[in-house]
N, C-alpha and C positions, 0 to 999 in steps of 0.2 A: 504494500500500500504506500501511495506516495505520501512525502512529509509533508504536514499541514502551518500556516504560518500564522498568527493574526499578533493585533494590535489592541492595546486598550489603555482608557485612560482610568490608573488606579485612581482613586479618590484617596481622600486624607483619612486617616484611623484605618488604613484597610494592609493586613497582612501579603505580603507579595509572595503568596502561598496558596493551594487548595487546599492541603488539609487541617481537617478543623484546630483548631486555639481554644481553650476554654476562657470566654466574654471579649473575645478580639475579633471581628467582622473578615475573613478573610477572600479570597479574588474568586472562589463556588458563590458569593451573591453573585455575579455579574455575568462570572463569563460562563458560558455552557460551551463545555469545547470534550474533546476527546479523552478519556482517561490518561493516555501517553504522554497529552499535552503541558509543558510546565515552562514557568517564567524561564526567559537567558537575561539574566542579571537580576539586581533588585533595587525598589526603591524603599526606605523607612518606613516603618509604620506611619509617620507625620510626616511625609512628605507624598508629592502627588504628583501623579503626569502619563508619559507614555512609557510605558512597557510593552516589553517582546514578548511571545510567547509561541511556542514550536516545540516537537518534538523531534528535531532536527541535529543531532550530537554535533554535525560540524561547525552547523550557524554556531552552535554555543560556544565549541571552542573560539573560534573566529573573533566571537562579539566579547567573549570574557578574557584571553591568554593576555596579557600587558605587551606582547610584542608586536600584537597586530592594534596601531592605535585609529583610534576615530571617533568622531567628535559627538560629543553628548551638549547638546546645548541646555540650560538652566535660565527660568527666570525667579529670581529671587526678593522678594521684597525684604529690606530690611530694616532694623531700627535705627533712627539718624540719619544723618544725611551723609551721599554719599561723594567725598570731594575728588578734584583728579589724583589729591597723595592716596587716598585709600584705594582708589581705581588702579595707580598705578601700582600698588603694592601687591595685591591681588594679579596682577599681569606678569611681575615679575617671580611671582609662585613664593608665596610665602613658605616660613618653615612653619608646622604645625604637629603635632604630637601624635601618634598613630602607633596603638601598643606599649606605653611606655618607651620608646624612642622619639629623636626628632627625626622628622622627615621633609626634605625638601620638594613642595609640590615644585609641578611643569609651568613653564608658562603656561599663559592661559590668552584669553581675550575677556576684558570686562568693561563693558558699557554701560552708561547710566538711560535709562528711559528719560527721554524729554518728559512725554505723558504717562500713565498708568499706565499698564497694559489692558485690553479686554480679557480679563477672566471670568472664568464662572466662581458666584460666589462660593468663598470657604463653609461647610459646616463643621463645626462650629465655626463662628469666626474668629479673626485674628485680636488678642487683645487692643483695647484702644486706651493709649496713652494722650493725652491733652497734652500737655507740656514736651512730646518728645514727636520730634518729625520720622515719617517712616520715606524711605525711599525704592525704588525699582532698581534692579541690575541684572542686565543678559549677561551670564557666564557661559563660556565656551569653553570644555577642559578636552582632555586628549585621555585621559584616565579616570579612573573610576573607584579611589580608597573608600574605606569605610568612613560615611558621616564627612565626606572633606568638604563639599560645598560650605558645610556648618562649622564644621572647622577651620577654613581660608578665612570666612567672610568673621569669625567671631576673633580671628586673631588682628585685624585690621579695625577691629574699634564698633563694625556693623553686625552685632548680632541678628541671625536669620529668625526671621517671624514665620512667612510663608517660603517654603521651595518647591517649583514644578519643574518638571524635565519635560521639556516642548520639543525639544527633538533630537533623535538618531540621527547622524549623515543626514539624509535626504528623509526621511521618514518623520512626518510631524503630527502634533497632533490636532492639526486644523479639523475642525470639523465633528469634532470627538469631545461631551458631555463626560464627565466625570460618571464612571462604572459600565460609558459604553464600549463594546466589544465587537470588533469586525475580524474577518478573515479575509487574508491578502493572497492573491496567486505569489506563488514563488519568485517567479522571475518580475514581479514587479514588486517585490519586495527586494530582491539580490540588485534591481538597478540602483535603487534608492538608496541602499547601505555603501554596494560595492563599486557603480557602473558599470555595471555587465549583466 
């Protein structure tokens, strides 16, 4: 049987898992897909966006080994404002902690939103502080540590409130409601990652 591929956007508090958690919502609400089928990579429980999902062992290697890099875009809102030093600091790959070591992230690319972005709203929502400015930032990393978006942006002064992963290489999530669930032809999933 051929391998199956699809896309979905996990929503927030939701397990990047099918099987069950006892009182944690995990990715069986949303997606109805084949027993075989199981996430290539993961996002946080508190974080949201697009994930893979296939039962495909090479995609997995492919999209998970650290030698084969490619770009996970992030948009991030966070607490304070965000100035070109933190922008740039974030670009030049901060050092951040991972396991009890320091680790030196990749470059990156970090842009600040002129405007908000259009998202769908959080449930719950994100706390609101009066007194403290919250800003937007597109991150574009090449790698994928545990918790680093949260970890980059809180080592530069912006702690992360919300984080969505809007896109794979080519594969985004336009058009995609938080907990919906499509299935891709192969080869127009392999364009969009790999071009080819």
């Amino acid at each position: 049987m051929p391998y199956q591929y699809f896309i979905t956007y996990k929503p927030f508090q939701v397990l990047s898992q099918f099987s069950p958690s006892e009182g944690k919502a995990t990715l069986s609400a949303f997606c109805k897909v084949p027993s075989d089928v199981y996430p290539l990579g993961r996002l946080d429980y508190d974080s949201e966006g697009l994930l893979l999902l296939s039962n495909d062992p090479g995609l997995n290697h492919r999209l998970l080994h650290p030698s084969f890099r490619h770009e996970r875009e992030y948009w991030v809102q966070v607490e304070g404002k965000a100035t070109t030093e933190a922008l740039q600091a974030l670009e030049a790959g901060p050092i951040i902690s991972l396991e009890g070591k320091s680790y030196h992230t990749k470059p990156c690319t970090a842009e600040a939103f002129d405007t908000e972005p259009l998202v769908p709203d959080r449930v719950p929502p994100i706390r609101f502080r009066r007194a403290i400015p919250t800003s937007w930032i597109r991150l574009v990393l090449t790698e994928g540590k545990n918790r680093q978006v949260r970890r980059m942006t809180a080592k530069v002064g912006l702690p992360t409130l919300r984080l969505i992963r809007y896109r794979v290489e080519q594969v985004r999530l336009e058009g995609l409601a938080p907990g919906d669930c499509i299935r891709l032809d192969g080869p127009v999933l392999f364009e969009r990652l790999f071009g080819r």
